[in-house]
C-alpha positions, 0 to 999 in steps of 0.5 A: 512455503513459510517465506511466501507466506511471511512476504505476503503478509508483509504485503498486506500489512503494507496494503494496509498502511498505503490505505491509510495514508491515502485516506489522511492524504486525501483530507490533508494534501500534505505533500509529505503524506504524499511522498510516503504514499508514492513510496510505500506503492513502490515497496509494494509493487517490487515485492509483488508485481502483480499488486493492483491498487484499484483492486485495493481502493474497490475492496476498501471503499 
């Protein structure tokens, strides 16, 4: 249990990230920031397939 408990907040804390990057992504369109949004969504999504972006952006904003 204390291991799906340390990947999911390692998750979160990767949720976290992702938002911020997307939010200075959007005010900047730096392909660089984009890059790392693309990879970080990767990370996030092999650690937890079921991981739901939109689910994110609709409780973030």
């Amino acid at each position: 249990m204390k291991m799906r408990e340390n990947v999911h907040s390692l998750v979160r804390a990767k949720e976290r990230r992702l938002l911020r990057l997307y939010s200075l992504w959007h005010t900047t369109y730096a392909e660089g920031i984009r890059q790392k949004c693309l990879s970080l969504l990767g990370e996030i999504v092999s650690m937890d397939p079921a991981f739901s972006l939109r689910g994110e952006f609709q409780a973030a904003f």
